[in-house]
C-alpha positions as CSV (number, residue, x, y, z in Angstrom):
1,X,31.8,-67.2,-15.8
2,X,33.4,-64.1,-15.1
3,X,34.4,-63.8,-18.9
4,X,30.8,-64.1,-19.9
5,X,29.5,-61.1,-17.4
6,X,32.1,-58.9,-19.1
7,X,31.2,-60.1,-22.6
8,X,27.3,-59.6,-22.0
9,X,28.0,-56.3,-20.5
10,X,29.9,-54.8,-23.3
11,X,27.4,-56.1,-25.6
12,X,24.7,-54.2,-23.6
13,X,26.8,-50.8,-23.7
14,X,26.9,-50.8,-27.4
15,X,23.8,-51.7,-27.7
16,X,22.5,-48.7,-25.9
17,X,24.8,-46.4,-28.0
18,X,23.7,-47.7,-31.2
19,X,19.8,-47.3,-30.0
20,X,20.7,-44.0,-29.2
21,X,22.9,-43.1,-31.8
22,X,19.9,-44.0,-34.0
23,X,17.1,-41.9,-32.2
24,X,19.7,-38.9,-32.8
25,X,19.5,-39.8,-36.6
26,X,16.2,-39.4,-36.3
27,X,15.9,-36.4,-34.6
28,X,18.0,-34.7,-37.2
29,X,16.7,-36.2,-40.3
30,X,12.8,-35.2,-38.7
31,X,14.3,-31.6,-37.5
32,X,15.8,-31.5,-41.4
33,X,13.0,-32.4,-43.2
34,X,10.3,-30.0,-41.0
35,X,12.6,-27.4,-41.6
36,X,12.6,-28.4,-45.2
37,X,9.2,-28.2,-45.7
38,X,8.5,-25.1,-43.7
39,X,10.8,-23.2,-46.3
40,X,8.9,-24.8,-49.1
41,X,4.9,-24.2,-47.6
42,X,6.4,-20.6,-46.1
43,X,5.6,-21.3,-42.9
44,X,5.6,-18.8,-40.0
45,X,7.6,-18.5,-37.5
46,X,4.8,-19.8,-35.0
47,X,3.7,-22.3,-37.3
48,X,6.9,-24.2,-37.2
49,X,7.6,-24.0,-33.4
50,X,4.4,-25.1,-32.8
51,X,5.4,-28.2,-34.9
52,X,8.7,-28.6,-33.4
53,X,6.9,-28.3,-29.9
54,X,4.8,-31.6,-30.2
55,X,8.4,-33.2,-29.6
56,X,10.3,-30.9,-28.2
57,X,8.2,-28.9,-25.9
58,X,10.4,-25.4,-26.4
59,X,10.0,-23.0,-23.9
60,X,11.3,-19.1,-23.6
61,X,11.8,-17.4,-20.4
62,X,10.1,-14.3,-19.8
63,X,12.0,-11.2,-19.4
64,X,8.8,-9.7,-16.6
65,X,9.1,-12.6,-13.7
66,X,6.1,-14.4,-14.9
67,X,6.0,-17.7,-16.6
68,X,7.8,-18.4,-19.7
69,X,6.3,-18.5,-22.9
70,X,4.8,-22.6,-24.5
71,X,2.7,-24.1,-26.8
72,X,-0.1,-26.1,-25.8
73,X,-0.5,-27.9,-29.7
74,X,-1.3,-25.3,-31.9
75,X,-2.0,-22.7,-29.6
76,X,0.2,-20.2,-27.7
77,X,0.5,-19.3,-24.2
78,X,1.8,-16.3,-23.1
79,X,1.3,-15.5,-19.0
80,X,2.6,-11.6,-19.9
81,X,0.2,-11.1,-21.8
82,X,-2.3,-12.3,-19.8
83,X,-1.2,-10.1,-17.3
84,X,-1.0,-7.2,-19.3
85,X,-4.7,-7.6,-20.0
86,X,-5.6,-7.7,-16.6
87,X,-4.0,-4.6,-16.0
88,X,-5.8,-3.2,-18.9
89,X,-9.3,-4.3,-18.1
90,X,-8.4,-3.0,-14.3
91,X,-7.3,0.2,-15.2
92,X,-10.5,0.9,-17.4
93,X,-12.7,0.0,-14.1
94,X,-10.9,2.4,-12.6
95,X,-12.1,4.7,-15.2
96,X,-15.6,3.9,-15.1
97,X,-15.7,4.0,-11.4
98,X,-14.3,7.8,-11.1
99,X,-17.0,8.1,-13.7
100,X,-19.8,6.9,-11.5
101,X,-22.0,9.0,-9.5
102,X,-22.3,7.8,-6.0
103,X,-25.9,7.0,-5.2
104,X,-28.1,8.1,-1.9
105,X,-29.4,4.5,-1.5
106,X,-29.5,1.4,-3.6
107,X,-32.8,0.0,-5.5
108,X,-31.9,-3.7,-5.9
109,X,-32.0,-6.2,-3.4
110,X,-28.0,-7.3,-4.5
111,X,-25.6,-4.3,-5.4
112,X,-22.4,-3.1,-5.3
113,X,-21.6,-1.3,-1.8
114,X,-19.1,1.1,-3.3
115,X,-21.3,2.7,-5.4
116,X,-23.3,3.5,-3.1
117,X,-23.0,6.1,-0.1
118,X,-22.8,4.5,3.3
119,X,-25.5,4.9,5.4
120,X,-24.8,7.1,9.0
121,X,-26.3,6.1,11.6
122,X,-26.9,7.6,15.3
123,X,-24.5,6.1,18.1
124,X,-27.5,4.2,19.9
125,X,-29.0,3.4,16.8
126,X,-25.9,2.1,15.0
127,X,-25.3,-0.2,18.6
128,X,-28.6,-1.5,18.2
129,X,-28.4,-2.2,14.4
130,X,-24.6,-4.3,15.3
131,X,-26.8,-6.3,18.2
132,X,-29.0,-8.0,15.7
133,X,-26.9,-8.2,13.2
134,X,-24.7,-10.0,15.8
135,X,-27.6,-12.4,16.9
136,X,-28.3,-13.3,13.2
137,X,-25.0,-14.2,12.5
138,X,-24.8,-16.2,15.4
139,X,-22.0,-14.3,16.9
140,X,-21.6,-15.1,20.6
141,X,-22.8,-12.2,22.6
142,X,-19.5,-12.2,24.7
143,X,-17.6,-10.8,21.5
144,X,-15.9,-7.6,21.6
145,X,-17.3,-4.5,19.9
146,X,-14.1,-2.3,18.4
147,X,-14.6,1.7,17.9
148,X,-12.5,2.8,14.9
149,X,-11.9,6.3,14.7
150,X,-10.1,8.1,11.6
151,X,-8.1,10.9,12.7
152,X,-6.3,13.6,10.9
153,X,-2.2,13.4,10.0
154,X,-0.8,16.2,11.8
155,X,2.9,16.4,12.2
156,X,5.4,16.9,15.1
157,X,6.5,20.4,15.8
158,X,10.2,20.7,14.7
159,X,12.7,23.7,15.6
160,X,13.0,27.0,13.0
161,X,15.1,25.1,10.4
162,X,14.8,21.9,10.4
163,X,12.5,19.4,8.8
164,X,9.3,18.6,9.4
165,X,9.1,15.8,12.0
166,X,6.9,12.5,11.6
167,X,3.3,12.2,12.0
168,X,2.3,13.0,15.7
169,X,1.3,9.3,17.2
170,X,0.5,8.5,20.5
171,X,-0.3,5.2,23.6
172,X,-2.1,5.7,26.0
173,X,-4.8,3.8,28.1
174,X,-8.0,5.1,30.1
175,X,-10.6,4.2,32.5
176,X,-14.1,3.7,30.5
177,X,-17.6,4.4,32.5
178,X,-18.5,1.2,32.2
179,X,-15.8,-1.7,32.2
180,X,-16.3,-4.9,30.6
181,X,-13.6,-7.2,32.3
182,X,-11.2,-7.2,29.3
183,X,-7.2,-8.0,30.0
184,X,-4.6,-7.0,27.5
185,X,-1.9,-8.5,26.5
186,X,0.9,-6.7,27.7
187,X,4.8,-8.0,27.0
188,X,8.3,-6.8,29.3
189,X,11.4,-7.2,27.5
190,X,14.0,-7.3,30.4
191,X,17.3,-9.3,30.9
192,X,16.9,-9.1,34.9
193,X,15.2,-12.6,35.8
194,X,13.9,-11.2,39.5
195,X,12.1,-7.8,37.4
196,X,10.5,-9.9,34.9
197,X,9.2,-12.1,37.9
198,X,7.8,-9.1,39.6
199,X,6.2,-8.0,36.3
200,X,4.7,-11.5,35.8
201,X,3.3,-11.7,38.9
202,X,1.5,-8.4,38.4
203,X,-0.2,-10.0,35.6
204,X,1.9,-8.8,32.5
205,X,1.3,-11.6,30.0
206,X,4.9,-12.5,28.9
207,X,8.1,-11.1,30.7
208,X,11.7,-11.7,29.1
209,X,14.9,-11.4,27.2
210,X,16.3,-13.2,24.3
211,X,13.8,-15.9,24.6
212,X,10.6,-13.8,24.4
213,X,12.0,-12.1,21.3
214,X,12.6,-15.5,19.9
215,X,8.7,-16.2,21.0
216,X,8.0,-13.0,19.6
217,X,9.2,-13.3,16.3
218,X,8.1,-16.8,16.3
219,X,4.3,-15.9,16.4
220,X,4.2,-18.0,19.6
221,X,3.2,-14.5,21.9
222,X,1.8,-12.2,20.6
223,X,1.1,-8.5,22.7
224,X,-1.6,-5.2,22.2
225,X,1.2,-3.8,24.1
226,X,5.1,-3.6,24.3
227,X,7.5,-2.4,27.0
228,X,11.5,-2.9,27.7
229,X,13.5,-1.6,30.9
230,X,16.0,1.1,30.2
231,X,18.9,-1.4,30.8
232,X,17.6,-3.5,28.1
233,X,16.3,-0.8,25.4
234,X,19.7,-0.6,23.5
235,X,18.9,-4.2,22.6
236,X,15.4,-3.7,21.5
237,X,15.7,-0.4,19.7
238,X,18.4,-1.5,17.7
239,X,16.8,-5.3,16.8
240,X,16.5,-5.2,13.5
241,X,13.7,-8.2,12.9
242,X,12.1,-7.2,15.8
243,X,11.8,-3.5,14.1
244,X,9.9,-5.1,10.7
245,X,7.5,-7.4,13.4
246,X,6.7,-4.9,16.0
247,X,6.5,-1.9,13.4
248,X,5.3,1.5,15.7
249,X,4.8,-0.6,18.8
250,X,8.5,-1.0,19.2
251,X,9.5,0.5,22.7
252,X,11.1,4.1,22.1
253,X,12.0,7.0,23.4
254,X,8.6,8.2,23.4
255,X,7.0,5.2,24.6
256,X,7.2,2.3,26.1
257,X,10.5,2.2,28.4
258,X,9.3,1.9,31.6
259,X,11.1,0.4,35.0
260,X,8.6,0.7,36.9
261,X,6.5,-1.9,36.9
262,X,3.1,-0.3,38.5
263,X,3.1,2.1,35.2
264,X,3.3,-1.4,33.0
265,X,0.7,-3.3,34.7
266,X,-1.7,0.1,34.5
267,X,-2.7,-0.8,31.0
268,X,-3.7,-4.8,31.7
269,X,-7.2,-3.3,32.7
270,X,-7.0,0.2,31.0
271,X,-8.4,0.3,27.8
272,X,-5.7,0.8,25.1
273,X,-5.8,3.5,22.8
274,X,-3.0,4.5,19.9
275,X,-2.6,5.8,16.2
276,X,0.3,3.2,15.9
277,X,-1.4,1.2,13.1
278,X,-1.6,1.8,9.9
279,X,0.4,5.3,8.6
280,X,-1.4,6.9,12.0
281,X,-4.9,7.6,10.1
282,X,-6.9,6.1,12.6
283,X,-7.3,4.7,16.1
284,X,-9.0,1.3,16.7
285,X,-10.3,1.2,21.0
286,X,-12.1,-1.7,22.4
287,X,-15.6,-0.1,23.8
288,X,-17.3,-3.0,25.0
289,X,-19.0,-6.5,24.6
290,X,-22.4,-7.6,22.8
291,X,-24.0,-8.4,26.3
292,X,-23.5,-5.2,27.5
293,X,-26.4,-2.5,27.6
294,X,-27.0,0.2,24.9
295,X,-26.6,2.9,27.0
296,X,-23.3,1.7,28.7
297,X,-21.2,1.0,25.2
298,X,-22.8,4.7,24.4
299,X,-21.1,6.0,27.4
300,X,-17.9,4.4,26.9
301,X,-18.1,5.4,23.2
302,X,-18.6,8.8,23.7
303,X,-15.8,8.9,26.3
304,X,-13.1,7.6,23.7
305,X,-14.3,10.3,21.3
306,X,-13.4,12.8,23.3
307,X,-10.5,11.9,24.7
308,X,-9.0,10.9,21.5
309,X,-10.2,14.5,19.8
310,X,-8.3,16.0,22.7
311,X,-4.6,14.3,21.9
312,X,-4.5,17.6,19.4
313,X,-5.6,21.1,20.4
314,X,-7.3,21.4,16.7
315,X,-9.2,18.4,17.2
316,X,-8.1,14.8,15.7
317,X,-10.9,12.1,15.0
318,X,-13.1,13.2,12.1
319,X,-15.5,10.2,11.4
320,X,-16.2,6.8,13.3
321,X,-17.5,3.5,12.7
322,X,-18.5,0.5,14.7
323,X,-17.9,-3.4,14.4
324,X,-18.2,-7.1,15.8
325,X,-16.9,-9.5,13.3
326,X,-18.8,-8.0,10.6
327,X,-19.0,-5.2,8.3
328,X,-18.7,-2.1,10.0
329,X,-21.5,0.3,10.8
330,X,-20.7,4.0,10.0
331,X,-21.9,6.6,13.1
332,X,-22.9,10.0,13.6
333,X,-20.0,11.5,16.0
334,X,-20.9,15.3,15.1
335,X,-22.7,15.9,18.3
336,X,-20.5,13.7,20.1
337,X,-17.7,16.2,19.5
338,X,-19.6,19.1,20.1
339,X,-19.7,17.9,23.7
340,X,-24.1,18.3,23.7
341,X,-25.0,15.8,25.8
342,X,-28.8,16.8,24.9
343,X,-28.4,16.5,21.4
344,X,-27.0,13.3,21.2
């Protein structure tokens, strides 16, 4: 029995090899005789890898980091030059855009918004407009209205001789005129367990050491605002992931070591206000909620004007808009600035 697995075995081996010794004779003699023909019909180049491809399927890689180059039956695909001729038809938008004049006001009911200028609006006006936008959207009234402000980039005073320093930024948190019962997010790095229990306890959100960076990094906590103890700022300073994630609002030496923990808990109901986003261009501050009254988000508008104009002797904020999960509403700040209360 044995003798007859072995023979039937072997017999199956070469007669695999001869079935595929034969397909290989066939390959060639087909590969031969294309190539045969193609020298007798003069044949392009394409022509005969576009035969070859309907059993080979030949592919090329690119030399850009897009796909490689195939033939899909007799016609060619090339992703480069696909690419290529997006970049083409982009860059002659970007032609006819400069080209453009920007429009007072559009005439169709649909158009394109960046052709046309954006419409300013008064502060009380422009809160009134967001409110029933807000209501026909169906946003709930208990949403949060954000003020951005774009500010100017003014560098850091340096010493006779030296460079010129980085853009001037700044953190800080104020009292509006009228509150709307909003908590921030603030986050403790410290390695003493009975501190970061004190800090907890006075409301911080998240108080830690290695295990809130870990959380950190993880997306599991996520802060407005960060702070570390002096004991524990060699660590954070020098973290390098925690660098790329926290960007500008990495505790420094200009901000945000603190040991005391009455400074760190000030900003939970202080409204925050920074230039740390973006390259320090503008300043996003939280002025109020849907429900509130016209005249107190004015008020608390009007308030983060001024005190963000005042973080530079020359003046910082140059224009402001207004949103609530929508498209944001451009306002008139000129007034605002010029401190005339009667004006405004």
């Amino acid at each position: 029995m044995e003798t007859l697995v072995k023979i039937s075995s072997l017999l199956r081996c070469r007669f695999y090899a001869a079935t595929t010794q034969s397909a290989l004779t066939k390959c060639r003699k087909v590969h031969t005789t294309s190539h045969v023909q193609n020298n007798a019909h003069h044949k392009t180049r394409f022509e005969i890898l576009c035969e070859l491809n309907k059993t080979l399927y030949i592919h090329r890689n690119a030399q850009f980091g897009v796909q490689p180059i195939f033939y899909r039956g007799n016609r060619k695909i090339d992703m480069w030059e696909r690419h290529q001729e997006k970049l083409r038809r982009h860059q002659e938008w970007k032609t006819f855009s400069r080209q453009i004049d920007i429009l007072e006001a559009p005439v169709d009911d649909v158009y394109l918004k960046e052709m046309y200028k954006a419409e300013v609006y008064s502060p009380k006006q422009g809160i009134k407009m967001l409110k029933n936008y807000a209501k026909l959207d169906m946003v709930n009234m208990d949403s949060i209205i954000t003020l951005r402000l774009g500010l100017k980039t003014i560098k850091r005073k340096k010493a006779k001789g030296k460079r010129a320093g980085k853009n001037l930024t700044f953190c800080k948190s104020t009292t509006l005129p009228h509150s709307f019962n909003h908590r921030n997010k603030v986050c403790y790095f410290t390695d003493d367990k009975e501190v970061a229990a004190e800090a907890l306890h006075a409301g911080v959100y998240a108080a830690g050491a290695s295990d809130l960076i870990t959380k950190v990094l993880n997306h599991s906590v996520k802060g407005n605002i960060y702070f570390c103890t002096s004991s524990y700022a060699n660590v954070i300073t020098t973290h390098e992931d925690l660098t790329k994630k926290l960007g500008n609002f990495l505790p420094n030496k200009f901000f945000g070591i603190a040991d005391d923990i009455d400074t760190v808990s000030k900003y939970i109901n202080e409204t925050i206000y920074s230039n740390f986003s973006g390259e320090n261009t503008h300043c996003l501050v939280k002025v109020g909620k849907l429900d509130q009254g016209i005249d107190d988000i004015f008020e608390n508008i009007v308030h983060m004007v001024r005190v963000v104009n005042e973080q530079d002797k020359g003046g910082l904020v140059l224009n402001a808009d207004i949103s609530c999960m929508a498209d944001p509403l451009t306002i008139d700040i000129t007034d605002v600035l010029s401190e005339k209360d009667d004006d405004i």
